[in-house]
MARKOLLO-789387 format. One record per residue (C-alpha): residue in one letter; chain; y, z, x. Coordinates in steps of 0.5 Angstrom, whole numbers, plus 500, padded with zeros to 3 digits. Layout:
REM MARKOLLO-789387
<drenza r="a" c="A" Y="Y" Z="Z" X="X"/>
...
This chain:
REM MARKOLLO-789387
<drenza r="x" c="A" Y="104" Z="382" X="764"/>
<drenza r="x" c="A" Y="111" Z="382" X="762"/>
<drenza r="x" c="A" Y="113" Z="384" X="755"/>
<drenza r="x" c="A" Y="119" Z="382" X="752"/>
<drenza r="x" c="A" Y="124" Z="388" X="749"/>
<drenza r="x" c="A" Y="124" Z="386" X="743"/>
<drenza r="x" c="A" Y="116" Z="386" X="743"/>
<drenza r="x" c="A" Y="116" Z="393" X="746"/>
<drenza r="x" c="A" Y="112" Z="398" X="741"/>
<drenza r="x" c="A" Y="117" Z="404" X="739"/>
<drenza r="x" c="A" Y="114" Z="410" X="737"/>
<drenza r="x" c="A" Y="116" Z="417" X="734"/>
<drenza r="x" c="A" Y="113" Z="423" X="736"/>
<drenza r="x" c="A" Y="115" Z="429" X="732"/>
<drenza r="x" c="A" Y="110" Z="433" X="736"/>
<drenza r="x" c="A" Y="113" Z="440" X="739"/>
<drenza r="x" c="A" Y="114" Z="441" X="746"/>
<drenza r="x" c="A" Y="115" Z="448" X="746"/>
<drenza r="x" c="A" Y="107" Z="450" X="746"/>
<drenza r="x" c="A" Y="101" Z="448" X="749"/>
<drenza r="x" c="A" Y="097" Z="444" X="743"/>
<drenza r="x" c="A" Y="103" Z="440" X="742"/>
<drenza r="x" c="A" Y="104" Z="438" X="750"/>
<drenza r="x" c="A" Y="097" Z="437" X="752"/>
<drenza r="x" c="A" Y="097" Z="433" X="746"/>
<drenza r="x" c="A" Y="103" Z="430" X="749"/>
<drenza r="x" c="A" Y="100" Z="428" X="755"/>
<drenza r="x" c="A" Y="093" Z="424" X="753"/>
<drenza r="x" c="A" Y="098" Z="420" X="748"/>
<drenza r="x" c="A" Y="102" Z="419" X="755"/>
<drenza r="x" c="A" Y="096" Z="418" X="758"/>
<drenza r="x" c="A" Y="094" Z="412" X="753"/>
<drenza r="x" c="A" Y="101" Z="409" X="754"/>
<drenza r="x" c="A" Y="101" Z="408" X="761"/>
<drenza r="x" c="A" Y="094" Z="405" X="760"/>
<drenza r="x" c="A" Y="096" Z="401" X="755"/>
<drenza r="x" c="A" Y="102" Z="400" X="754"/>
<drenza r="x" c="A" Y="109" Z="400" X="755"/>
<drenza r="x" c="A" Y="112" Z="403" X="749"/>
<drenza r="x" c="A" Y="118" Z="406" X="748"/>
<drenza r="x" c="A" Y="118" Z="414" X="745"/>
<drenza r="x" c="A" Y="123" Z="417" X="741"/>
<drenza r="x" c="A" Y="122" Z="425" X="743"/>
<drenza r="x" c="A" Y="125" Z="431" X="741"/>
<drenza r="x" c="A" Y="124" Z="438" X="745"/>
<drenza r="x" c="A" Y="123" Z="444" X="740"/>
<drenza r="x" c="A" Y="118" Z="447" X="736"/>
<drenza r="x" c="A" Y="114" Z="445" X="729"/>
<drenza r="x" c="A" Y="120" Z="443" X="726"/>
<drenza r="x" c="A" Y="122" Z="435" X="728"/>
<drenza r="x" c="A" Y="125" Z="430" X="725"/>
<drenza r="x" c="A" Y="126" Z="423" X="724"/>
<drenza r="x" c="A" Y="131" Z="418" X="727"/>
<drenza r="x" c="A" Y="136" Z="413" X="723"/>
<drenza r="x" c="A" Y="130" Z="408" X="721"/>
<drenza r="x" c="A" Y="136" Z="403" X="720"/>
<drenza r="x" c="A" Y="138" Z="405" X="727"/>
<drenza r="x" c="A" Y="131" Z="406" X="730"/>
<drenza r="x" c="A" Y="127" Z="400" X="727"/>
<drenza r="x" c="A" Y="120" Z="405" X="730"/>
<drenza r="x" c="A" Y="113" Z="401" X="729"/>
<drenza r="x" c="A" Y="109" Z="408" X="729"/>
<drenza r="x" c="A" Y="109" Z="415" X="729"/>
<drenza r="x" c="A" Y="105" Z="420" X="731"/>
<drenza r="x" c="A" Y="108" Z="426" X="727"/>
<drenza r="x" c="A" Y="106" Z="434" X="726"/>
<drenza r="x" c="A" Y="106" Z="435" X="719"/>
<drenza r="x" c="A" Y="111" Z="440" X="715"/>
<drenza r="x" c="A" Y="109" Z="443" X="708"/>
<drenza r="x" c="A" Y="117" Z="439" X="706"/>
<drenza r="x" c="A" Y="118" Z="434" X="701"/>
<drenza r="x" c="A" Y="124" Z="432" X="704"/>
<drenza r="x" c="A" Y="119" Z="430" X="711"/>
<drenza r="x" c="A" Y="114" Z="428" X="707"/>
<drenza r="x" c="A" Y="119" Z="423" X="704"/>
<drenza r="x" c="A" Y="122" Z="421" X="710"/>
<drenza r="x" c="A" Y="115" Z="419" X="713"/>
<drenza r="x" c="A" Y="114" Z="415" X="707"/>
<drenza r="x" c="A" Y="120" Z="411" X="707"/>
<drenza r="x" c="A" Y="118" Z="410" X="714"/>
<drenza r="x" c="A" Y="113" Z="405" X="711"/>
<drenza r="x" c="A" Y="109" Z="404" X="718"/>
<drenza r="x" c="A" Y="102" Z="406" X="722"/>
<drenza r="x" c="A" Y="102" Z="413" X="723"/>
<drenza r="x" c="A" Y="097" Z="419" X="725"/>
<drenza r="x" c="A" Y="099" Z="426" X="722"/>
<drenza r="x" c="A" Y="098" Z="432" X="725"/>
<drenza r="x" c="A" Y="095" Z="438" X="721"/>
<drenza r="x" c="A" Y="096" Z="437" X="714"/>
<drenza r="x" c="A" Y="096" Z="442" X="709"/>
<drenza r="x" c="A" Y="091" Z="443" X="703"/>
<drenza r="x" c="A" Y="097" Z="440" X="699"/>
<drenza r="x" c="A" Y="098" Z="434" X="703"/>
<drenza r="x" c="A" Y="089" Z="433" X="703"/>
<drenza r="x" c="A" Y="089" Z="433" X="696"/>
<drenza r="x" c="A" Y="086" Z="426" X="694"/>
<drenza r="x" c="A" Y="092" Z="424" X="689"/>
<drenza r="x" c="A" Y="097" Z="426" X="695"/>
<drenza r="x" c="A" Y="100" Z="420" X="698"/>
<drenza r="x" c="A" Y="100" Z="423" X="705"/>
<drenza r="x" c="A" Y="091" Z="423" X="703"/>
<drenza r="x" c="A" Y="092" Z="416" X="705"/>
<drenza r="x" c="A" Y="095" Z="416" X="712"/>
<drenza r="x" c="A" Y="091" Z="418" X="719"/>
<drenza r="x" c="A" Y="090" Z="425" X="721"/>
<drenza r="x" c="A" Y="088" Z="429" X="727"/>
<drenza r="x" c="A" Y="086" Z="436" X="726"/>
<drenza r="x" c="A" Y="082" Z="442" X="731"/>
<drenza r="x" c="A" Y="077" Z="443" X="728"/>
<drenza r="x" c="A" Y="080" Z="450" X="727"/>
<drenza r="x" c="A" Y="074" Z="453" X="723"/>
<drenza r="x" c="A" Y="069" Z="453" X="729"/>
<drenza r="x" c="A" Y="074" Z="455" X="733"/>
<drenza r="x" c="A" Y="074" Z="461" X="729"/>
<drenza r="x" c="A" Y="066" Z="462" X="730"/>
<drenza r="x" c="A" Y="067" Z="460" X="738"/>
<drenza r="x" c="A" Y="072" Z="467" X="738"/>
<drenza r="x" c="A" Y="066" Z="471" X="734"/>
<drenza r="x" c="A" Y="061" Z="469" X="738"/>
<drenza r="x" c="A" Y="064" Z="471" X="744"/>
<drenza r="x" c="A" Y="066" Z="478" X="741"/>
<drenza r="x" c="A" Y="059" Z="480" X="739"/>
<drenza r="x" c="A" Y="056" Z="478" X="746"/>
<drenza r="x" c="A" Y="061" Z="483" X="748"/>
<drenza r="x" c="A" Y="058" Z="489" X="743"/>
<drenza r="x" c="A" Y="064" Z="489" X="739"/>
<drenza r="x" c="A" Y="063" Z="492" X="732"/>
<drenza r="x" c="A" Y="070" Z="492" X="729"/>
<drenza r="x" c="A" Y="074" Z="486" X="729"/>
<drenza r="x" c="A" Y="081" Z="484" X="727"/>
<drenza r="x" c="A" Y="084" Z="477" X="725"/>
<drenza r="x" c="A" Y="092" Z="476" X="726"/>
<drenza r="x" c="A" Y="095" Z="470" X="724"/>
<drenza r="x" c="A" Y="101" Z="465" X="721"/>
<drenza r="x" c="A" Y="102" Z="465" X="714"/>
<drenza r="x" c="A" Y="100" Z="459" X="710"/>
<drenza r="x" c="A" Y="099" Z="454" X="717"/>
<drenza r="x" c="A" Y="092" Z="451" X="715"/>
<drenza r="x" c="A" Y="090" Z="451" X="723"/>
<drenza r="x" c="A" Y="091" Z="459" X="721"/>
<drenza r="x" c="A" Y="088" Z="459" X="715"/>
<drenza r="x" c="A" Y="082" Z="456" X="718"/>
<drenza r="x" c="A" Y="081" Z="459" X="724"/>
<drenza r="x" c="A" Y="081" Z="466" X="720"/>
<drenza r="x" c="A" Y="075" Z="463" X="715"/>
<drenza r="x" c="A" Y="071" Z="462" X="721"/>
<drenza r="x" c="A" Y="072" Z="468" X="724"/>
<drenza r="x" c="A" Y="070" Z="472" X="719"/>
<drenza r="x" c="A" Y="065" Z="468" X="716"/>
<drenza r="x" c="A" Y="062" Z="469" X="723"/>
<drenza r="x" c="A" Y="063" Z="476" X="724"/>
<drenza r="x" c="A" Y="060" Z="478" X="717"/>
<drenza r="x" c="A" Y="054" Z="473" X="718"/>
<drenza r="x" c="A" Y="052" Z="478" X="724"/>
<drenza r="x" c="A" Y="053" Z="484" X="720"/>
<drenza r="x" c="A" Y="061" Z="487" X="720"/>
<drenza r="x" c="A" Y="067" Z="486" X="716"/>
<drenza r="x" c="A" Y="073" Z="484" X="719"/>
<drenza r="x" c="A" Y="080" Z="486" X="718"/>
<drenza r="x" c="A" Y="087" Z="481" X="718"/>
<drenza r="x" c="A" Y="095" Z="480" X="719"/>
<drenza r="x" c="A" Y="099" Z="475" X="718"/>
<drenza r="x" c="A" Y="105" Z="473" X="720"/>
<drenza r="x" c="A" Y="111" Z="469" X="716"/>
<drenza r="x" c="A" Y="117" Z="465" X="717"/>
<drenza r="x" c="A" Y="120" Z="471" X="712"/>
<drenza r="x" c="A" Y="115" Z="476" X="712"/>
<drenza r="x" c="A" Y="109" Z="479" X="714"/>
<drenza r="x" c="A" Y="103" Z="483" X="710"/>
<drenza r="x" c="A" Y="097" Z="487" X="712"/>
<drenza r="x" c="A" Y="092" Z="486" X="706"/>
<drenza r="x" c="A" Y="087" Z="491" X="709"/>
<drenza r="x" c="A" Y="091" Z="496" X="708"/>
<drenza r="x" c="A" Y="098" Z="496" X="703"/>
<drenza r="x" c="A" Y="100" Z="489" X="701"/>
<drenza r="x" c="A" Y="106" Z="491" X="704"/>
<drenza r="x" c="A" Y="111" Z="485" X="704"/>
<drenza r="x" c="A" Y="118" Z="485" X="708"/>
<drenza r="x" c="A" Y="124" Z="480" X="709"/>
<drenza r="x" c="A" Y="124" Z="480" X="717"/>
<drenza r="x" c="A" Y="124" Z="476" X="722"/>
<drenza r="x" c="A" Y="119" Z="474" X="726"/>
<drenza r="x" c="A" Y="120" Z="480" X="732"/>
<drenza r="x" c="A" Y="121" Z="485" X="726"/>
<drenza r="x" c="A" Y="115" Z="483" X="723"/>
<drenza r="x" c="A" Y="112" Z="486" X="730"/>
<drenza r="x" c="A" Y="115" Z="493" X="728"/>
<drenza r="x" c="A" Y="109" Z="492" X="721"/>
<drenza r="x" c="A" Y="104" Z="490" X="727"/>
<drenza r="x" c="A" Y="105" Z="496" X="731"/>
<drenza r="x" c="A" Y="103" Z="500" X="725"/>
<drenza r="x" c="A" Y="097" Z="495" X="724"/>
<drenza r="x" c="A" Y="094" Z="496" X="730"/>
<drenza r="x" c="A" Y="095" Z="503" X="730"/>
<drenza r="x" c="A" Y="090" Z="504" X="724"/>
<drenza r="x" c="A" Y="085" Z="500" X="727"/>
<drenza r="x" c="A" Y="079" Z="503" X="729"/>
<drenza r="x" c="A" Y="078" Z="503" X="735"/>
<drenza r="x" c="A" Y="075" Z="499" X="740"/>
<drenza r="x" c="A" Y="076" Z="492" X="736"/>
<drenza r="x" c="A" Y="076" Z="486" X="738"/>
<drenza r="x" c="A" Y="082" Z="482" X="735"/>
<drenza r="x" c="A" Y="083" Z="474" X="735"/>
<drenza r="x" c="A" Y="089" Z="472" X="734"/>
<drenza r="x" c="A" Y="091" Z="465" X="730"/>
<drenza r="x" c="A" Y="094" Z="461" X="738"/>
<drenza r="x" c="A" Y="097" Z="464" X="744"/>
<drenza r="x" c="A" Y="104" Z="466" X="741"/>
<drenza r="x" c="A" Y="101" Z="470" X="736"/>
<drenza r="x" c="A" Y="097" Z="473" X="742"/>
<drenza r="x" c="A" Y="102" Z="475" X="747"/>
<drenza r="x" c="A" Y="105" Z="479" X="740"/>
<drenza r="x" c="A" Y="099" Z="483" X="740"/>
<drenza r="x" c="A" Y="099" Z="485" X="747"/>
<drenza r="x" c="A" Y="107" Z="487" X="746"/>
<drenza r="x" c="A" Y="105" Z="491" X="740"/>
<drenza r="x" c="A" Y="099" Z="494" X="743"/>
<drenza r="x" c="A" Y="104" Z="496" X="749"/>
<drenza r="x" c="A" Y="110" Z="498" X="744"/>
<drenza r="x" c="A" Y="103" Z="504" X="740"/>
<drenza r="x" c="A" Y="101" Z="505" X="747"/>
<drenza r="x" c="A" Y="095" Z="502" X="745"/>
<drenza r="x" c="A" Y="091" Z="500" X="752"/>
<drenza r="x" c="A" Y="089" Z="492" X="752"/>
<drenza r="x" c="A" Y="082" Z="491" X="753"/>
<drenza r="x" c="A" Y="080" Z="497" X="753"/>
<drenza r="x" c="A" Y="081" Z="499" X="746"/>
<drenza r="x" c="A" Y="083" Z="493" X="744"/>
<drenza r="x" c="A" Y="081" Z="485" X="747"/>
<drenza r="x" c="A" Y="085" Z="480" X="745"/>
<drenza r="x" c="A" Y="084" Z="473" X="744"/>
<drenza r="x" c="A" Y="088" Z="467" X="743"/>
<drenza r="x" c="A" Y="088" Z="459" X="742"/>
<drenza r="x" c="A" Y="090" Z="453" X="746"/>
<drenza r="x" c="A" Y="089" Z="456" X="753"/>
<drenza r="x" c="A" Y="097" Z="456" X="755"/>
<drenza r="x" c="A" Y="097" Z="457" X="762"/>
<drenza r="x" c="A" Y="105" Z="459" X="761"/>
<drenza r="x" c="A" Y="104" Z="464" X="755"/>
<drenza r="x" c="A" Y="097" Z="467" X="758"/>
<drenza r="x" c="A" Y="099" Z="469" X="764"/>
<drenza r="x" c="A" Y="105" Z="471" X="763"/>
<drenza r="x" c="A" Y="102" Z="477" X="758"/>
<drenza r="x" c="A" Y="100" Z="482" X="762"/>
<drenza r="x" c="A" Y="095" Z="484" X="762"/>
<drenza r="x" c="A" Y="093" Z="476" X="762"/>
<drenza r="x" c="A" Y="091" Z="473" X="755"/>
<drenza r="x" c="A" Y="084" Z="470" X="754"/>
<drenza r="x" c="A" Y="083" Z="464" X="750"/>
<drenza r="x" c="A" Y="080" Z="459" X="747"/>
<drenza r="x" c="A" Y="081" Z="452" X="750"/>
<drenza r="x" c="A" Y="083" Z="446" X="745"/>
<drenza r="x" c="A" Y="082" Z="439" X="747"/>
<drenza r="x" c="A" Y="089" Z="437" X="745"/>
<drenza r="x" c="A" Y="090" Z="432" X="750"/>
<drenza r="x" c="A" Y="083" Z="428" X="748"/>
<drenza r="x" c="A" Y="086" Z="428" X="741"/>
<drenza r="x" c="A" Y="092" Z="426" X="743"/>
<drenza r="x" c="A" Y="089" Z="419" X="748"/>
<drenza r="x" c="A" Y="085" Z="418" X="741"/>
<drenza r="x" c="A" Y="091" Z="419" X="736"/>
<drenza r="x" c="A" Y="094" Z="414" X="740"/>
<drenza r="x" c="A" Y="089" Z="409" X="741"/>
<drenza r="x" c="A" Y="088" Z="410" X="734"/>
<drenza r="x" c="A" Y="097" Z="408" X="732"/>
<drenza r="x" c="A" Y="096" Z="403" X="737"/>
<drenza r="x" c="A" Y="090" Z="398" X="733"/>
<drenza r="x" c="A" Y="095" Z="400" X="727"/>
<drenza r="x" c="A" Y="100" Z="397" X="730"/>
<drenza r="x" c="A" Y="096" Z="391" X="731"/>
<drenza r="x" c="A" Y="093" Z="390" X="725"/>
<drenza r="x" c="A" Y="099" Z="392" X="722"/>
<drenza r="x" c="A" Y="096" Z="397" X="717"/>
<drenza r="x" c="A" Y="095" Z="403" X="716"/>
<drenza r="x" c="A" Y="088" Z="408" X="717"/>
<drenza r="x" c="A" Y="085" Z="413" X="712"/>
<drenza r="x" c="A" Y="082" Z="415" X="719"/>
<drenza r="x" c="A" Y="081" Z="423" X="722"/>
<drenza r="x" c="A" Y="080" Z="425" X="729"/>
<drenza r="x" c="A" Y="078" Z="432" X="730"/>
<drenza r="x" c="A" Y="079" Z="436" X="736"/>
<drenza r="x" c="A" Y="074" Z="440" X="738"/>
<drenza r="x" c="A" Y="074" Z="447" X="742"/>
<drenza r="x" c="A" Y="071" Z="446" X="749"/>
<drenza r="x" c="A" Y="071" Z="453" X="751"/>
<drenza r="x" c="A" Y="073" Z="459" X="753"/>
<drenza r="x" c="A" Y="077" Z="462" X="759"/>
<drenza r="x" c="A" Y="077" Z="470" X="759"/>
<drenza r="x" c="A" Y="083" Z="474" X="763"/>
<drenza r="x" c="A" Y="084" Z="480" X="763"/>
<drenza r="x" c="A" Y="086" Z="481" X="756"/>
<drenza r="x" c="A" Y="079" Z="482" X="754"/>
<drenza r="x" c="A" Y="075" Z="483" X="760"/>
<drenza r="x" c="A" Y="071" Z="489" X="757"/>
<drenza r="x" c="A" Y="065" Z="491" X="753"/>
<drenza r="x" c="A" Y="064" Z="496" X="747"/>
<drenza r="x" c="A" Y="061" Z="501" X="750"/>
<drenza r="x" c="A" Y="060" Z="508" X="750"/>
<drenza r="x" c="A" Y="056" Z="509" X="756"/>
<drenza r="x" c="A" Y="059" Z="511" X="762"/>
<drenza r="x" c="A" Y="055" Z="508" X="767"/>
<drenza r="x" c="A" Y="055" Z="501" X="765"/>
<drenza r="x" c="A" Y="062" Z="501" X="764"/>
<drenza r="x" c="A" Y="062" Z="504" X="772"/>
<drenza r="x" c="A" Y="057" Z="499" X="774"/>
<drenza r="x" c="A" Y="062" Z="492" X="770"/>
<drenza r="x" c="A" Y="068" Z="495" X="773"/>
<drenza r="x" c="A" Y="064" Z="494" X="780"/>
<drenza r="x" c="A" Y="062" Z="487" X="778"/>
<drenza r="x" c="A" Y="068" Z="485" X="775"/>
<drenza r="x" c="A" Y="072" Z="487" X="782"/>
<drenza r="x" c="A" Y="067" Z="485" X="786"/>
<drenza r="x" c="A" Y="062" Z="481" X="784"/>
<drenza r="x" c="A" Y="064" Z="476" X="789"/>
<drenza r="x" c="A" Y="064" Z="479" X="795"/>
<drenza r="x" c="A" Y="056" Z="479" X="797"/>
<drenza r="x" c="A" Y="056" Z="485" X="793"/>
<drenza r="x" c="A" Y="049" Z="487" X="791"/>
<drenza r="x" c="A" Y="045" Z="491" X="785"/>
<drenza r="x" c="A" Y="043" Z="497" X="791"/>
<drenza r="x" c="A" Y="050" Z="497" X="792"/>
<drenza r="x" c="A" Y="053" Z="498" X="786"/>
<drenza r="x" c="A" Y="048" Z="503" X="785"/>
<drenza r="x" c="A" Y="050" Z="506" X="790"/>
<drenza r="x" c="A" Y="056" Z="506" X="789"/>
<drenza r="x" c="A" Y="054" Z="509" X="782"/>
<drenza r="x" c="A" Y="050" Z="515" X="785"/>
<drenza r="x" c="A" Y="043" Z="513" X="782"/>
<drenza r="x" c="A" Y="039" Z="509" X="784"/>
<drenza r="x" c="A" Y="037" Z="502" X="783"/>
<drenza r="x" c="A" Y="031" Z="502" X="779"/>
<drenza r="x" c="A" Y="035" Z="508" X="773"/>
<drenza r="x" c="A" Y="041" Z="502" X="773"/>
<drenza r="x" c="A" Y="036" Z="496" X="772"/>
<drenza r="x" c="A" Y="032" Z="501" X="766"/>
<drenza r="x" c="A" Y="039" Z="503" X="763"/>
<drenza r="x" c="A" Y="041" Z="496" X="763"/>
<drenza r="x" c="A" Y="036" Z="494" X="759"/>
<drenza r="x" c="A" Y="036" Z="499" X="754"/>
<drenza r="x" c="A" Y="044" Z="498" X="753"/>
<drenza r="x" c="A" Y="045" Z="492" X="754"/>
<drenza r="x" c="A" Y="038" Z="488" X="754"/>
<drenza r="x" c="A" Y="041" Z="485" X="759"/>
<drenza r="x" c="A" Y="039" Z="486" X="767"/>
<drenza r="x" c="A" Y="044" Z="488" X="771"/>
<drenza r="x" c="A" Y="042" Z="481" X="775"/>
<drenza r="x" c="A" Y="044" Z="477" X="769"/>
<drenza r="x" c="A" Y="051" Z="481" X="769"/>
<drenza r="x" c="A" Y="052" Z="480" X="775"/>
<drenza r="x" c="A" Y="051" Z="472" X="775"/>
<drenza r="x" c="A" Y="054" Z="471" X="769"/>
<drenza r="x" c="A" Y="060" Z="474" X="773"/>
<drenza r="x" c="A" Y="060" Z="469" X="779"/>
<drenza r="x" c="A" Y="059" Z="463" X="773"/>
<drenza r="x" c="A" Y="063" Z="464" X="769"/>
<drenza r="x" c="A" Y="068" Z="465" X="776"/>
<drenza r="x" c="A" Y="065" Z="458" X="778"/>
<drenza r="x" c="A" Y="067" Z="454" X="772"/>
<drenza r="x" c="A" Y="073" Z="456" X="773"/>
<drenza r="x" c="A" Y="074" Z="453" X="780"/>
<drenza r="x" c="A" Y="070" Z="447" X="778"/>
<drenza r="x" c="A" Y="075" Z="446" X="773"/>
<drenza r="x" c="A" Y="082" Z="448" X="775"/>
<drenza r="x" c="A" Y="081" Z="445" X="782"/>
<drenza r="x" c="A" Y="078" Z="440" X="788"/>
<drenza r="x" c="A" Y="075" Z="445" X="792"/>
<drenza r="x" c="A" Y="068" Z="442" X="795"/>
<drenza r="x" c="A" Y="062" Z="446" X="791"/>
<drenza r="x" c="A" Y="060" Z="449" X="798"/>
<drenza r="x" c="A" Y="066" Z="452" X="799"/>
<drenza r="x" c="A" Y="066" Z="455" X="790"/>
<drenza r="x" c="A" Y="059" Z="457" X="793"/>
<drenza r="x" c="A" Y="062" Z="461" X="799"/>
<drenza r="x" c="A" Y="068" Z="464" X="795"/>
<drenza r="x" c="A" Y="062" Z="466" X="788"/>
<drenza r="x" c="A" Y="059" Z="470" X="794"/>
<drenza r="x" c="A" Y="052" Z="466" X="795"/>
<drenza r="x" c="A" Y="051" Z="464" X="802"/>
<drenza r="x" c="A" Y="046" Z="459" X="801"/>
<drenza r="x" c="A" Y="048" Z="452" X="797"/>
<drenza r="x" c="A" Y="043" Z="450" X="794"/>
<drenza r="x" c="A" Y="041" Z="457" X="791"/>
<drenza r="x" c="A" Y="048" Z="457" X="788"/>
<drenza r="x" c="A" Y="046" Z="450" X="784"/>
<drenza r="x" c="A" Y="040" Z="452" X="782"/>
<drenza r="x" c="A" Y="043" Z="459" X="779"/>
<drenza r="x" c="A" Y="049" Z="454" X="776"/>
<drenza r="x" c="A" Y="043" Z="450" X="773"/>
<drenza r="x" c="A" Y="040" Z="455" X="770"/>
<drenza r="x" c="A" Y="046" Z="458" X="766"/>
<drenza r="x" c="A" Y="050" Z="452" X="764"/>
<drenza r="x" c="A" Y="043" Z="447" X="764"/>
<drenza r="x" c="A" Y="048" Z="442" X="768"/>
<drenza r="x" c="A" Y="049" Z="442" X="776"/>
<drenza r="x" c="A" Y="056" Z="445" X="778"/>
<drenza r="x" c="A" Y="058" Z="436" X="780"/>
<drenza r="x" c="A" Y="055" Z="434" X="774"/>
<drenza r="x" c="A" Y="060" Z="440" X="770"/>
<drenza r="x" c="A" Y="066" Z="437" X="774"/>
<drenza r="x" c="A" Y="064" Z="431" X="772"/>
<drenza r="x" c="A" Y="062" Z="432" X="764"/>
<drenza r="x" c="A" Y="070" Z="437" X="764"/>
<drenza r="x" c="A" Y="074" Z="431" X="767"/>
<drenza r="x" c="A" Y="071" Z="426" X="762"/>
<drenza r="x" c="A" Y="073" Z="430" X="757"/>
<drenza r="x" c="A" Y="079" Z="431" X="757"/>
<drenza r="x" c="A" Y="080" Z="424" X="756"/>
């Protein structure tokens, strides 16, 4: 059905386009609209910091806005005086006397984010582990807390450094605050890292800060992954794969959020008022690249036998194999795995090759028996019932289950 110009919502994102979070969550409100629209969106390219156009100009019916811990933005939202769903609110704004507590909110769900990365480490036998993040960003903050908390629920103490606009500091160690940009505050980094004790485990804040992690280890000579595995947030195929080595990441479904925030401005703009309501964005996994494709361990022969896994676990290659290629017999490999790792040298081996299917089963079409042959498994239906067994779901029914949530 037609609609009439005037009758065209129009919609302001002030969402940065600079970073993968603020795209997805770009492209699930673009998908919404195609769905459900027309509307007419003001957008302007850039980083976090967004502003509003001339209301007497504009004359917007809605907003979908990354917060920014600035009065003078506060009051132009405010002013604004029309449904909107914010982004990332600050503790400030969260307060119940806030007038931002009132508005719409969509968040991820940053503190098991943070639990997420812990897990992960600890199944790959770090006991050291390090938090680097931005200054005062509550999606940050939070992320922080949930990654120590988890790390000190297993046992161990984590250490952190934050970025700023204006300055960084390393409480761990001397408190030490300068008045530097961004990239100088990488120089404070590199000394950082290079009194961390080694291997560590490192989760950084996002991608951005990821990347800064990887350049300082390579500025102090610091070898990634092997003395220190790298993790970031929000699975930015841009920043991830042009860091060498690639970075591994946390994937947020930011363009799920993003259809729901849309969904949730457009029953505003409906109804005409304005909801309380919080979205939260969970994580959904986990993509590992090179960055942390190492475990913390000492043995010698076990980490012989990962490399031979990591390389070539998909070309048919089997335990007497890599035996073989260690020079000791299969039945001492399988009796070290168990002692090491307690974990056999089987269940290494096939995690490898699932892990390696979910990732084609999520980032392309190729036919499951073509994933199966590519994963080295001759017989189809032993690939699915190796598949079923680790991810308790069919390889049709994963493709299945990612697609429908990302929308």
């Amino acid at each position: 059905m037609n609609r009439s110009i005037e009758s065209i919502p129009r919609v302001g994102l002030l969402v940065e386009t600079a970073r993968g979070y603020g795209r997805d969550m770009l492209r699930g409100i673009m998908k919404y609209e195609q769905e459900h629209g027309p509307w007419c969106f003001h957008l302007t390219p850039g980083d976090f910091k967004q502003a509003l156009p001339q209301m007497s100009r504009w004359h917007g019916t809605g907003i979908i806005a990354r917060t920014d811990d600035d009065l003078e933005f506060e009051q132009a939202i405010l002013s604004a005086k029309i449904p909107t769903v914010l982004l990332d609110m600050s503790e400030r704004q969260l307060a119940p006397k806030h007038p931002f507590s009132k508005l719409a909110e969509i968040h991820p769900d940053s503190e098991s984010i943070g639990q997420l990365a812990a897990d992960y480490f600890i199944n790959r036998h770090f006991i050291q582990f390090g938090f680097v993040g931005i200054l005062d960003r509550i999606w940050s903050d939070k992320r922080r807390q949930g990654f120590m908390t988890s790390v000190q629920n297993y046992g161990y103490n984590a250490r952190y450094f934050h970025f700023d606009i204006q300055t960084a500091y390393a409480p761990s160690d001397s408190h030490l605050t300068i008045n530097q940009t961004l990239d100088d505050q990488q120089v404070q980094l590199v000394d950082w890292l290079r009194k961390m004790p080694k291997p560590i485990a490192i989760m950084a804040c996002d991608d951005v800060i990821g990347r800064y992690v990887i350049d300082a280890c390579r500025i102090a000579n610091i070898s990634v992954p092997q003395e220190v595995a790298v993790l970031g947030v929000d699975d930015d195929h841009f920043f991830c794969n042009l860091s060498h080595p690639s970075l591994s990441s946390i994937a947020v479904n930011a363009m799920k959020g993003g259809y729901e925030a849309a969904a949730l401005l457009d029953r505003m703009m409906k109804d005409e008022k304005q909801s309380s309501e919080r979205i939260i964005v969970a994580p959904m996994d986990i993509k590992s690249r090179q960055s942390t494709d190492v475990l913390a361990i000492d043995d010698q022969l076990i980490k012989q036998a990962m490399q031979i896994i990591n390389e070539k676990a998909m070309l048919f290659i089997t335990i007497d194999d890599i035996a073989q290629q260690c020079h000791v017999s299969r039945r001492h490999l399988e009796i070290r795995f168990r002692k090491v790792l307690n974990r056999s040298i089987l269940d290494m081996l096939q995690d490898r090759k699932i892990r390696y299917a979910c990732e084609r089963l999520q980032n392309t079409d190729s036919p499951i028996e073509q994933i199966a042959e590519n994963t080295g498994y001759c017989s189809v239906s032993y690939f699915i019932q190796v598949f079923r067994n680790y991810m308790h779901t069919t390889p049709a029914g994963y493709r299945r289950k990612f697609s429908a949530d990302l929308y």
